[in-house]
C-alpha positions in Angstrom: 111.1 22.9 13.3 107.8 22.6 14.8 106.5 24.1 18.4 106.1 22.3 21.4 103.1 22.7 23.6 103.3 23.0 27.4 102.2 22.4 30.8 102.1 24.2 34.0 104.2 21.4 36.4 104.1 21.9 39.8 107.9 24.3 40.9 108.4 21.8 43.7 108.6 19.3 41.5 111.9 20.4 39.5 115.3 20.5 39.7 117.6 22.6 38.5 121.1 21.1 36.7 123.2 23.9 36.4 123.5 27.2 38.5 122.0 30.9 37.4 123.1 34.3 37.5 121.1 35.6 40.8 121.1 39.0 39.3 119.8 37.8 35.9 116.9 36.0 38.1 115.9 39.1 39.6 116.1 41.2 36.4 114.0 38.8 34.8 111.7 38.1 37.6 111.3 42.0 37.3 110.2 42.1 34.2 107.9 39.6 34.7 106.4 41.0 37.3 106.0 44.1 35.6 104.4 42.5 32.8 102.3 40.6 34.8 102.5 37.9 32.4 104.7 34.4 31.8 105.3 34.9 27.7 107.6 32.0 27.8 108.0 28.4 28.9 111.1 26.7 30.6 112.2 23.4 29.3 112.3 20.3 31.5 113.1 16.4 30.8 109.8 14.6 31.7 111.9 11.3 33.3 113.2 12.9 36.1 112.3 16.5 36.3 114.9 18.3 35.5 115.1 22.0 34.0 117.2 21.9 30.9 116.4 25.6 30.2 115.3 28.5 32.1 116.9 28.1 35.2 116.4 32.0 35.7 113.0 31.8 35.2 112.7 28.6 37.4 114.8 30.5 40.2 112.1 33.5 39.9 109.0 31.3 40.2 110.5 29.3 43.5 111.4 32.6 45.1 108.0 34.5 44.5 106.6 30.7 45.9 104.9 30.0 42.6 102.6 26.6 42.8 103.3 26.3 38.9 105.4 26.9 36.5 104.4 27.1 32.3 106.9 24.2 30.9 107.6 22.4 27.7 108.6 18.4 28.8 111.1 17.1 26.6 112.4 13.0 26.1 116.5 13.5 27.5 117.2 10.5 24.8 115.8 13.2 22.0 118.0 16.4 22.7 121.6 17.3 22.3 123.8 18.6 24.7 127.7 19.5 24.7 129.6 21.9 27.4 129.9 25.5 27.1 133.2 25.1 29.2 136.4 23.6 27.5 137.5 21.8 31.3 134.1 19.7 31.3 133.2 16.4 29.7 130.3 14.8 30.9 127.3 12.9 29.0 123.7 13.1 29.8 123.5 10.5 32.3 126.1 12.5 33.9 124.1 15.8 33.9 120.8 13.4 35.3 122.9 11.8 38.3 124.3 15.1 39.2 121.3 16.8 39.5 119.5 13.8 41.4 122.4 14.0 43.7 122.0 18.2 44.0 125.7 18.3 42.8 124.6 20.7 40.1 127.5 22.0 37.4 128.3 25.9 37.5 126.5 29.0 35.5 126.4 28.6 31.9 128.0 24.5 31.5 125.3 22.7 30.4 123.9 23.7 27.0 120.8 21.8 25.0 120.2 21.9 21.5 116.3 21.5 20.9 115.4 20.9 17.4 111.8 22.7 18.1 110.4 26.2 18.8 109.1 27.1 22.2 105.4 28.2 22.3 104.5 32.3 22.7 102.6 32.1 25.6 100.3 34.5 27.7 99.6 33.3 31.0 98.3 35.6 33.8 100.9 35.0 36.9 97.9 35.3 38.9 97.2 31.7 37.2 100.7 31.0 38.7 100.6 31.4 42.1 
């Protein structure tokens, strides 16, 4: 299992696929701020732009109006995903047109299996802004 690198992408540029816990972006956000650091990367499908992980953190950025955002871009074709909710069924293309469309799944659905590590990161969110 090897680690990905990253790139800061523009936050305007992404869109979400799921909902996030607006408390859990705050507390996060937070800590972050405290910090004054980003230590870790979200993860977004290159094709279209969509976060597959780290919606909290993605939620954080856009709110504070963050210019960029440290992310690892990932091929869809290459990733697993299955539901974290017994009532949904739904495929990757389903996941891509629903986000396209803004008709994004509820909290804690959509969950990605990525066969690599995320990179320990260290960026300034002064960098960010």
């Amino acid at each position: 299992m090897g680690t990905q690198d990253f790139v800061l992408v523009n936050v305007t540029s992404l869109l979400p696929i799921e909902d996030h816990s607006k408390k859990r972006s705050v507390n996060i956000g937070n800590k972050i701020q405290a910090e004054g650091v980003w230590s870790k990367p979200i993860v977004v499908e290159k094709n279209h732009m969509l976060v597959l992980d780290g919606h909290h953190r993605f939620s954080f950025a856009k709110r504070e109006g963050f210019q960029f955002i440290p992310a690892v871009l990932v091929d869809y074709q290459n990733i697993e995903i299955r539901s974290l909710r017994k009532d949904y069924v739904f495929t990757k293309e389903d996941v891509v047109r629903k986000a396209l469309s803004g008709d994004i799944f509820p909290y804690k659905t959509v969950k990605h299996d990525f066969e690599f590590k995320l990179p320990k990161i260290n960026i300034d969110i002064k960098e960010l802004a």
